[in-house]
N, C-alpha and C positions, 0 to 999 in steps of 0.2 A: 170349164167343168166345175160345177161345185159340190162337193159333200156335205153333207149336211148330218151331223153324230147327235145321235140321245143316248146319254151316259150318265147313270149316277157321279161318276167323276171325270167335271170336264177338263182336270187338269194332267190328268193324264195322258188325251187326248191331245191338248194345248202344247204342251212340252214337247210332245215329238213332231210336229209338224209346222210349228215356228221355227225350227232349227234347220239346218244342213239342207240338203238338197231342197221339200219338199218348203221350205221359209222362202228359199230363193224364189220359189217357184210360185208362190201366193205372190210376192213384192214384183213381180215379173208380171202378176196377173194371169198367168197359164191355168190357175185351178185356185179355188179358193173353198178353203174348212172353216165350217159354222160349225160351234157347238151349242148344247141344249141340256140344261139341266131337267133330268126327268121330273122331279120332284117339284119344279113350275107349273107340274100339271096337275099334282095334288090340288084340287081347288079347297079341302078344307082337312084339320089332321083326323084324322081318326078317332075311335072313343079309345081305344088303345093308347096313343099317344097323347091324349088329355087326360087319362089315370096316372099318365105317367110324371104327371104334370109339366109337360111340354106345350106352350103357348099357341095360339095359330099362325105369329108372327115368325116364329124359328121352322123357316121356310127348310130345313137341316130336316125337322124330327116328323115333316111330312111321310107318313108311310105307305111304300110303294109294293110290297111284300107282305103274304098272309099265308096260312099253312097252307098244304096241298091238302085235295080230298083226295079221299082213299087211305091216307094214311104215310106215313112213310120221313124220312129225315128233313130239313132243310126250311127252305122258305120258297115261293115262288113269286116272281113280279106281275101284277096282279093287271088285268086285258085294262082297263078303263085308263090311267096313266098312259099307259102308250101311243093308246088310240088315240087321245086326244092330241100328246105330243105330237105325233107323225100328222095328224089332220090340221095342226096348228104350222105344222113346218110347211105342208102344201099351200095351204093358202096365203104363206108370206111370199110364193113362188108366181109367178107372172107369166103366164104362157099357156096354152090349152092343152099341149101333154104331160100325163102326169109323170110325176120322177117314179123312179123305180125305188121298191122298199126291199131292204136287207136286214134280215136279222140274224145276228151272229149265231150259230149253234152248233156242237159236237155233233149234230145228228143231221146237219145239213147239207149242199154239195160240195165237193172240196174246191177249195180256191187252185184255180190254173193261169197259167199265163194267157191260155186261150180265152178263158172267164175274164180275168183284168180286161185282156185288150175290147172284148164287147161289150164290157162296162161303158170303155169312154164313149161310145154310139151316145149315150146320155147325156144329157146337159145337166140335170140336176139324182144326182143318188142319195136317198134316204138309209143310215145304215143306224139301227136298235142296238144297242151294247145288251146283250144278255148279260144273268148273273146269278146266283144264289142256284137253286134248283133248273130254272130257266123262264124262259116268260108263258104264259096263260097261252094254251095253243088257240084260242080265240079272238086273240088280237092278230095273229098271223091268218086268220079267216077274214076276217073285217078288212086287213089294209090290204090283202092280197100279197102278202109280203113273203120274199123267197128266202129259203133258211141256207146261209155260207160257211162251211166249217174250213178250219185252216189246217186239219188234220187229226189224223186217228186216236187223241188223245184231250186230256179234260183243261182246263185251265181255271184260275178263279174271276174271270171276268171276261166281260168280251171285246175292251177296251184294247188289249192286245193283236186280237183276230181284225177291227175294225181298221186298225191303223195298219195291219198288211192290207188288207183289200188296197187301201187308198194308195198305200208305197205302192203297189204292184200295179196297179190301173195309170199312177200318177207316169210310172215309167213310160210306159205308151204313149204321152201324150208329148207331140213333136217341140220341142226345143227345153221340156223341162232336165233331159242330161245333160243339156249343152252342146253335144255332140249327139245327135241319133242313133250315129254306128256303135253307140256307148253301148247298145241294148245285146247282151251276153246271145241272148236267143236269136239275136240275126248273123250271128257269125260264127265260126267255128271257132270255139274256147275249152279250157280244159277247167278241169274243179283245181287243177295245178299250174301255178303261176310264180314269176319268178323275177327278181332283179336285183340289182346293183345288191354287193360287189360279187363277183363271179364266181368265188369261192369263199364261205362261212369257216373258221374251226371252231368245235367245241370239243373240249375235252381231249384235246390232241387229234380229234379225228377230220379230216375234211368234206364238204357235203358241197358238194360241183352244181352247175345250172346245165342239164343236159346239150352235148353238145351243139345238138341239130337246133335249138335256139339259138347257136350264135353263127351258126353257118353261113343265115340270109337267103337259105333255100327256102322256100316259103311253101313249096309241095309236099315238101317231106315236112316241115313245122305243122301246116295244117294235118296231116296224116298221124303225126306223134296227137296231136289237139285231139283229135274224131277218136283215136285207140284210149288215148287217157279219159276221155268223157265219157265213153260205152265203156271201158271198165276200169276206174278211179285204182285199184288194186295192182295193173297191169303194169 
């Protein structure tokens, strides 16, 4: 499976998915992340950016953002960058179906495990990092591209939301945990977990690992697991 990310900042992007699981899991060959610097697709700067006197060579002060109409705060990333990015990513792609395009948004569908897992169906996924106000809703006409929110609240980039999708699809995909049974959602587990040593103090107080974990009853363990998951409080 490969992702393929258009981000103003692809080091962002870089950093979390050369490391830990999802590094192993590239060098293993299970999935592999391209990134794409947006601003490759600026083909020339702006008159904005040569007032500024910014050269055409500082591939940096290409600008990808222009006001919004109607009025209102911020900047928007402007449909032609994109489109060409995401059309320039297709056709380095080899195969007669097309990848699928995602583009990150607060206003999109929210990311599930049910969503990751028919992600991996894909061989190649195209995901857009939003950013500033958000992108030109024209370019999500043009590439037919579905919008993913990571949830009910704002973030300053989409570089974040893009690298859950991947962690979250990447989990699905068979041998990148190492173990399978790794995956929380196929077994019964609680949001409360616990080990060595059997008893912590702090403060003079002692705080125990519930019995029924060391009993080796594994009926009444998964039963404590199912009560502590439907109610974390309980």
């Amino acid at each position: 499976m490969n992702f393929h990310v258009v981000t103003l900042f692809p080091e962002v992007i870089e950093a979390y998915t050369t490391t830990s699981i999802l590094g192993r899991a590239q060098k293993d060959k299970k999935l592999k992340v391209k990134v794409y610097q947006l601003r490759d697709s600026v083909t020339n700067p702006t008159t904005t950016a040569l007032r500024a006197g910014y050269g055409a060579g500082k591939w940096g002060y290409k600008q990808v953002d222009d006001r919004p109409y109607g009025g209102g705060p911020g900047m928007v990333i402007k449909a032609e960058p994109v489109i060409r990015a995401v059309e320039k990513v297709r056709s380095s792609i080899y195969g007669t179906k097309k990848p699928k395009v995602i583009i990150t948004s607060a206003g999109g569908r929210p990311l599930t495990n049910a969503y990751a897992k028919a992600l991996t169906k894909n061989k190649d996924v195209i995901i857009v990092c939003g950013r500033y106000e958000g992108i030109d809703a024209r370019a999500k006409k043009v590439l037919k591209a579905e919008e993913v929110s990571v949830g009910p609240y704002i973030l300053t980039g989409g570089e974040v939301p893009a690298l859950a999708i991947i962690d979250a699809a990447a989990r699905q995909i068979k041998g990148v945990l190492g173990r399978f049974e790794s995956l929380e959602e196929g077994r019964v587990a609680s949001h409360d977990v616990y080990t060595r040593p059997e008893v912590i103090k702090h403060k003079g107080k002692g705080y125990r690992v519930p019995k029924v974990l060391l009993s080796g009853h594994h009926v009444k363990i998964d039963a404590l697991r199912s009560k502590r998951r439907s109610n974390p409080r309980g």
